[in-house]
N, C-alpha and C positions, 0 to 999 in steps of 0.2 A: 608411557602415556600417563597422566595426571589422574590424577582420581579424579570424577566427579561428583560435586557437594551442590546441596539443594541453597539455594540462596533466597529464595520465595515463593511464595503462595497467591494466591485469591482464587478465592472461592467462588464458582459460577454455577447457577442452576436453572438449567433450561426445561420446557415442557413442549410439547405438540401432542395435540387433538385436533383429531378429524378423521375419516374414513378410511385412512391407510391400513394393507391388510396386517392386524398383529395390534395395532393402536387400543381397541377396544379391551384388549386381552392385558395390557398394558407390558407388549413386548414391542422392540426396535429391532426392525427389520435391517438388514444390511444390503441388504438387495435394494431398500429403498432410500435406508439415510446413508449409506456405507458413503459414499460420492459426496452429498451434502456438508457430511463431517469432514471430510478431508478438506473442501474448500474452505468449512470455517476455520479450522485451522491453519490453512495457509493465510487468511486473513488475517488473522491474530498475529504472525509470525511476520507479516510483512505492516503491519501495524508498528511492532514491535521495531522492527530494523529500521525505521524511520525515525522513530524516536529516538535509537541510540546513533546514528546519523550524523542529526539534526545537534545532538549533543554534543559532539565529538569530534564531525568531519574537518571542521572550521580549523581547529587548534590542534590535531594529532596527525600527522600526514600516512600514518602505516593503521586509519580507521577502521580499516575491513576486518580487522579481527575482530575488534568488539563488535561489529556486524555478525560477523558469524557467530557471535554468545548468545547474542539475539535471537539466532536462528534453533536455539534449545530450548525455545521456550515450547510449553506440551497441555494439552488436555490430559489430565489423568481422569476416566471415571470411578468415581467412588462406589453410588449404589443407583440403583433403578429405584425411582417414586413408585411409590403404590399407588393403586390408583389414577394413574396417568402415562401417557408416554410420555417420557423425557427421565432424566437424571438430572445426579447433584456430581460435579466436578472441582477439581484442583485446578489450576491455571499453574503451572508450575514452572521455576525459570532454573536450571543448572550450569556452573562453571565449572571450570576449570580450580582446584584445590590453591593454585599457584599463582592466581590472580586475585585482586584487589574486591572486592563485593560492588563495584561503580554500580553497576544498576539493579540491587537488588529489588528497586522497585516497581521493575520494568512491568512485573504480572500483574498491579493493580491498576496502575498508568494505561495499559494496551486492552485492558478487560473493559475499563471506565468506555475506554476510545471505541472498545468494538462495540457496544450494546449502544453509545450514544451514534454512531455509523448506521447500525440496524433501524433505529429510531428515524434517523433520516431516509435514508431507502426507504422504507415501508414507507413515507407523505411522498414518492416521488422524488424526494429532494438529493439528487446524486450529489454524492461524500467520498464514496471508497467503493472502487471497482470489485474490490474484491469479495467484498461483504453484497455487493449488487450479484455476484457472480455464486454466491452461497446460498442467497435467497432466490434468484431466480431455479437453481438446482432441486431443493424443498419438493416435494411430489405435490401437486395442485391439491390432494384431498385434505393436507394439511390446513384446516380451519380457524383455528386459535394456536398461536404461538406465545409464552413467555418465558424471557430471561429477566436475571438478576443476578446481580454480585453482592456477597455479601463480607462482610468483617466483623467477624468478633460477636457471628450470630445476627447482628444488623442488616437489613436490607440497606446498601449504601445507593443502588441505581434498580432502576427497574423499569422494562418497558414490556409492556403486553398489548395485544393488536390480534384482531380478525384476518378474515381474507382479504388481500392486500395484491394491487397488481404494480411490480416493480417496473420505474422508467426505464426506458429501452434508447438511449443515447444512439441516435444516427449517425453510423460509422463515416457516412463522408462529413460529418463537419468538422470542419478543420478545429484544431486544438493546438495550444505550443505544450510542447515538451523539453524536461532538460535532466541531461545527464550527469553523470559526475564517473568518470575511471580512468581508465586507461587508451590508448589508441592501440587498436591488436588489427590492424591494416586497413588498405587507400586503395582506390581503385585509380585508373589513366584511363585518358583517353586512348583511343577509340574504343575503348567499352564504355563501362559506366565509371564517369565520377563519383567517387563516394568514400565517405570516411566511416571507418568502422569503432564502435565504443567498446566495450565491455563494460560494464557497470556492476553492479549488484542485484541488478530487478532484472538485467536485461541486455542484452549485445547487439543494440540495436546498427543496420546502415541506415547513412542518412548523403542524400543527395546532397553533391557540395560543389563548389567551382574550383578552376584551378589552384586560385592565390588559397584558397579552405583549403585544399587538398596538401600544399606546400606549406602552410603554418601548421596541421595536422603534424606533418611528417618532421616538423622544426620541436613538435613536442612527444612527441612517440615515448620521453622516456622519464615523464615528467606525468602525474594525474593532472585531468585538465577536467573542465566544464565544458558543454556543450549545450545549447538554445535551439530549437527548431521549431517547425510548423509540420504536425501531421495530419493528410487529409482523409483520412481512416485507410486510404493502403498504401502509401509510399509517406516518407518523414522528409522533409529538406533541411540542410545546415544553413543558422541563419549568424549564429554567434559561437565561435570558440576562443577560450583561454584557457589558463591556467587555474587551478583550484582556487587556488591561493591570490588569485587576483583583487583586489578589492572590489574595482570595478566592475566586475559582473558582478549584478546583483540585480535580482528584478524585484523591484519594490514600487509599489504605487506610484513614487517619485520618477523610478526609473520610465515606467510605462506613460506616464503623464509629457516627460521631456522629449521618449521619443516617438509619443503621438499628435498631442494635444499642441505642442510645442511647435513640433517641427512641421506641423500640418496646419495651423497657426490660421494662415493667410487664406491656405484656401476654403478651412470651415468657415471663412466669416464669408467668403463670398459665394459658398451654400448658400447661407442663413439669407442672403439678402436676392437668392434669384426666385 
C-alpha cells in the first residue's frame, strides 16, 4: 500500500454561541455537535468530489480514482478557542506517494466553496444540499455562528450570522437530475421498468421505457450519462448516453432548443388567448 503524503492545507475556523449545554464553559459537546461535524464533513468531501469531477471526468475515462483522492480530504482539529465554543482547524487533503500532486489545491477551492454555500443557506438561497443538511442538524440554541478561512494568517472569507431558519425545499417538486457511471442493472416488464446507475453520489433507479431499458443494456459496458426528472420519491429516465457523447450536454442553449424552440408555436398562442 503507498504511503500517504499531505499535499495541502487550509486553514478554517469555526465558532458557535448560544445556549447549548458546555457552550458557555467553552467545551463541545459530541452528543450535540458530534452529528453536525460529520455532516459538514461530508459536505466538504462531496464539495470536493465535484470539483475533481468537473476537472477530470470529461477527458480521463478510469475518473473515479481521482474522485476517491477527493474523498481524503479531512478536518483535523487543532486547538479549542478560548473563550468561545468552536475551534481552529486544518482542511487537509492526502495522496497517495505515487501519484502526480493534480489537486493539491483542492482544500482551499472546497473550503472557499463551503463557507460561500453556508452563506447562501443561511439567506434561504438553496446552493448545496449538503451544507443545508449540516445546518439544519446545528442544535436550535446555537445563536451566533462564525467561519473563516484563512492563509498565511489572513482572513481570506468570512461569514458570520445570527439565528437563521434554513429553506426546507418541498420534496414533491419535481427537479432534473443527471448522473454519470455505470449500468449495474434493468428491470422487465412485468415488473417494473427501470435502469439502474451507480454513480459516485449515488445508485440511483430511474423509471424508464422499453427502447431506455434496451439502449441501457446496449451500454452496460461502457460509462454513460443519464437525464431525469425526480418528483421527490420515484426519478424517471428522460435521456441516456454515453459519457463521452458531445451531445448531451445541458446548457442554457440546450434547455432553450428543447423548450422555448420546440414549444415555439404553442407559447405564442398562450400569449394571445
Amino acid at each position: 500500500m503507498a504511503d500517504q503524503v499531505k499535499t495541502g492545507t487550509a486553514q478554517l475556523r469555526i465558532r458557535w454561541d448560544g445556549d447549548v449545554k458546555g457552550l458557555a464553559e467553552h467545551r463541545i459537546s459530541l452528543a450535540a455537535f458530534g452529528e453536525p461535524l460529520s455532516y459538514l464533513l461530508l459536505a466538504l468531501r462531496r464539495i470536493a468530489t465535484q470539483m475533481v469531477s468537473t476537472a477530470v471526468d470529461a477527458e480521463h475515462p478510469k475518473f473515479g480514482r481521482f474522485t476517491n483522492q477527493a474523498r481524503q480530504l479531512d478536518i483535523e482539529l487543532v486547538k479549542m478557542e478560548e473563550g468561545s465554543g468552536g475551534f481552529d482547524a486544518l482542511v487537509s487533503f492526502s495522496q497517495p506517494s505515487d501519484e502526480l500532486p493534480l489537486f493539491w489545491d483542492v482544500p482551499e477551492r472546497a473550503t472557499v466553496e463551503l463557507l460561500e454555500s453556508i452563506d447562501q443557506e443561511r439567506q434561504r438561497i438553496p446552493r448545496n444540499s449538503a451544507v443545508r443538511r449540516y445546518l439544519s442538524s446545528l442544535p436550535r440554541e446555537v445563536h451566533k455562528q462564525l467561519y473563516e478561512f484563512h492563509e498565511n494568517g489572513n482572513v481570506k472569507k468570512r461569514v458570520e450570522f445570527g439565528d437563521i431558519d434554513v429553506a426546507e425545499i418541498p420534496s414533491d417538486l419535481p427537479s432534473l437530475v443527471q448522473y454519470e457511471g455505470n449500468i449495474v442493472g434493468v428491470g422487465f416488464e412485468p415488473g417494473r421498468s427501470e435502469v439502474r446507475i451507480k454513480s459516485d453520489i449515488a445508485t440511483p433507479s430511474l423509471d424508464a421505457t422499453d427502447v431506455q431499458v434496451e439502449a441501457a443494456l446496449n451500454m452496460r459496458r461502457t460509462k454513460i450519462r443519464v437525464l431525469g426528472v425526480h418528483d421527490g420519491k420515484r426519478s424517471r429516465l428522460l435521456q441516456i448516453a454515453r459519457a463521452r457523447d458531445p451531445k448531451f450536454k445541458i446548457t442554457p442553449e440546450a434547455i432553450k432548443e428543447h423548450i422555448f424552440d420546440k414549444w415555439a408555436e404553442a407559447f405564442e398562442q398562450l400569449s394571445k388567448a
